[in-house]
VOPAGU-2260 file (C-alpha; in pm, 1 decimal, decimal comma):
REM VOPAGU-2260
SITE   aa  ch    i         X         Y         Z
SITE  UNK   A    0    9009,7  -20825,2    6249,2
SITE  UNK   A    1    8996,3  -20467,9    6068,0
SITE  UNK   A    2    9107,6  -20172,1    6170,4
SITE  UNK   A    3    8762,3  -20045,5    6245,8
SITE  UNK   A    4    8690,5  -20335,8    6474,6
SITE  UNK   A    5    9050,3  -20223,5    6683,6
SITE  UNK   A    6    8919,3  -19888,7    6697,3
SITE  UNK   A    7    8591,7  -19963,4    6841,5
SITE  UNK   A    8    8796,6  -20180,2    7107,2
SITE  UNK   A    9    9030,7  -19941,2    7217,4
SITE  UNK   A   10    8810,1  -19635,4    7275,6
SITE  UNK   A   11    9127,7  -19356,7    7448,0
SITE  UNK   A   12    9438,4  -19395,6    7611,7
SITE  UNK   A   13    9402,4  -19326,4    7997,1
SITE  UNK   A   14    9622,0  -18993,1    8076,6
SITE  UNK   A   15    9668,5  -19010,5    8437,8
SITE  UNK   A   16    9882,4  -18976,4    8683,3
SITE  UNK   A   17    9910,4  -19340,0    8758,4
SITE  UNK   A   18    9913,3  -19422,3    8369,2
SITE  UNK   A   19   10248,0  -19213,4    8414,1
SITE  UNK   A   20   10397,3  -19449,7    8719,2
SITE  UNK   A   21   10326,6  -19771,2    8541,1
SITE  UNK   A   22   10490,7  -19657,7    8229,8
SITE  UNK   A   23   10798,5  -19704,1    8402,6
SITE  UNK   A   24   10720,9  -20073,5    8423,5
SITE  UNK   A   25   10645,4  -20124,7    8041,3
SITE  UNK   A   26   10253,5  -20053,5    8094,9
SITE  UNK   A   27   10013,2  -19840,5    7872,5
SITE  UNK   A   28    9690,0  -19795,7    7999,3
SITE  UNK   A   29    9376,4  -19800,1    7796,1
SITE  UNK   A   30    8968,4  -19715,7    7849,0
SITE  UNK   A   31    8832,7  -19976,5    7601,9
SITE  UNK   A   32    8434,1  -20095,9    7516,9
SITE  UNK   A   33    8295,5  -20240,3    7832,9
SITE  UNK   A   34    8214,0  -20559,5    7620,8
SITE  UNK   A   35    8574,8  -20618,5    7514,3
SITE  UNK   A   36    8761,8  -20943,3    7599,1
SITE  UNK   A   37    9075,9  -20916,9    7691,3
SITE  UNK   A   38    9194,6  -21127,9    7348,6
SITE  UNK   A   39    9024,2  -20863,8    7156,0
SITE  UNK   A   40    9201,5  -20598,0    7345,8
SITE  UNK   A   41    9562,7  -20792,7    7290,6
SITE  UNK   A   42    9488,8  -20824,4    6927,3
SITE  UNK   A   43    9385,9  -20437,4    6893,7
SITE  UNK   A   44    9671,7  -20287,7    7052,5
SITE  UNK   A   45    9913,2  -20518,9    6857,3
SITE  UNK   A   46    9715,3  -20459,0    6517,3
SITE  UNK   A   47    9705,5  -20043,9    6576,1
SITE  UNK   A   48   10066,7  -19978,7    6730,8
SITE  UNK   A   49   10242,6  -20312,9    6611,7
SITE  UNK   A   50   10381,7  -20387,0    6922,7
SITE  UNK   A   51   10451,6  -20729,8    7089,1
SITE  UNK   A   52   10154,2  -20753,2    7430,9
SITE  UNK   A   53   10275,7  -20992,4    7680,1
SITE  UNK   A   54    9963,6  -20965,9    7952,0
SITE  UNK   A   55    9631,6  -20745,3    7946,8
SITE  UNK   A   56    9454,8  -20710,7    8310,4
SITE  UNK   A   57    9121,7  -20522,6    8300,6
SITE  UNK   A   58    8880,1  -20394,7    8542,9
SITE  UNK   A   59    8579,9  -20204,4    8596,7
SITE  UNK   A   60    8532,1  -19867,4    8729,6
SITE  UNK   A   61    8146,8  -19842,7    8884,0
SITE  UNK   A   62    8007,4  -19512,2    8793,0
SITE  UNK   A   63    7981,2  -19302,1    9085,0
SITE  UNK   A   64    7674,3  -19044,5    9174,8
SITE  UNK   A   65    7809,9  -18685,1    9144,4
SITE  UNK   A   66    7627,0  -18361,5    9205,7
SITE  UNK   A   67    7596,0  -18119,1    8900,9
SITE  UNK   A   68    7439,6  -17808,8    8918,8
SITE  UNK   A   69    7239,6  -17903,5    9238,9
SITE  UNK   A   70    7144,6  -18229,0    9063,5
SITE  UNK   A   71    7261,9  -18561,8    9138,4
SITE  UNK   A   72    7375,1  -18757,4    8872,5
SITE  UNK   A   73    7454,3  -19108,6    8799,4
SITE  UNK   A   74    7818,3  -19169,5    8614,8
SITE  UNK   A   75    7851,0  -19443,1    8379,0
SITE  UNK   A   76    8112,9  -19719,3    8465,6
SITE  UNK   A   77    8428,7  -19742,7    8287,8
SITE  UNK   A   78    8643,6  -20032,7    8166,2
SITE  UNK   A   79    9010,3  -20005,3    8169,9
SITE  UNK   A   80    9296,5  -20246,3    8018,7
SITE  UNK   A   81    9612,4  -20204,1    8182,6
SITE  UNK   A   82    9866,2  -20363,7    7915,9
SITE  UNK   A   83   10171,0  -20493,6    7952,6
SITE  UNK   A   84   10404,2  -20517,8    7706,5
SITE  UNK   A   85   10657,6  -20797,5    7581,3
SITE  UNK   A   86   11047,5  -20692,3    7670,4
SITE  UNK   A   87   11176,4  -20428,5    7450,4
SITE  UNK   A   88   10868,6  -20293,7    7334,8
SITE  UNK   A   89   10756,1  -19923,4    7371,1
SITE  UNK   A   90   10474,0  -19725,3    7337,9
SITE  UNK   A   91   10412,4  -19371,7    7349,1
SITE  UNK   A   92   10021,1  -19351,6    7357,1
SITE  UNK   A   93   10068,5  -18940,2    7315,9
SITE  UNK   A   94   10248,9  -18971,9    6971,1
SITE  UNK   A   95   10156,0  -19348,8    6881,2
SITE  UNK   A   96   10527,6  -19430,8    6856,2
């Protein structure tokens, strides 16, 4: 696959608190395309950081209805890889390293 291809898999890394704790277990988190497989995902990450993946889990966050400005709005769902990877290996989503 091409660069541009990982790109439009892997859309930001997912800052958050819990993104923090699971670091600590060899886990980067991810918010990728909501089409993405998790091969495609697998093959992105190791093609853009060069880093060994041993296990992607996904999931789906529903968009939620929020109130802005006195109207209620719809969110639009979000798809998140958590990625594990193989011993040794270590990421640093902030840097890339």
């Amino acid at each position: 696959m091409s660069k541009e291809k990982f790109y439009n898999t892997i859309i930001s890394p997912a800052i958050t608190e819990k993104g923090t704790m699971v670091s600590a277990s060899n886990q980067v988190v991810f918010n990728v395309a909501p089409n993405a497989t998790k091969t495609e995902i697998k093959a992105a990450v190791e093609g853009l950081f060069g880093v060994k993946v041993a296990s992607v889990n996904t999931l789906v966050r529903k968009g939620k209805l929020k109130a802005f400005k006195g109207r209620r709005v719809l969110l639009s769902d979000k798809k998140k890889a958590y990625v594990t990877l193989a011993e040794g290996g270590r990421l640093d989503v902030t840097t890339g390293l």
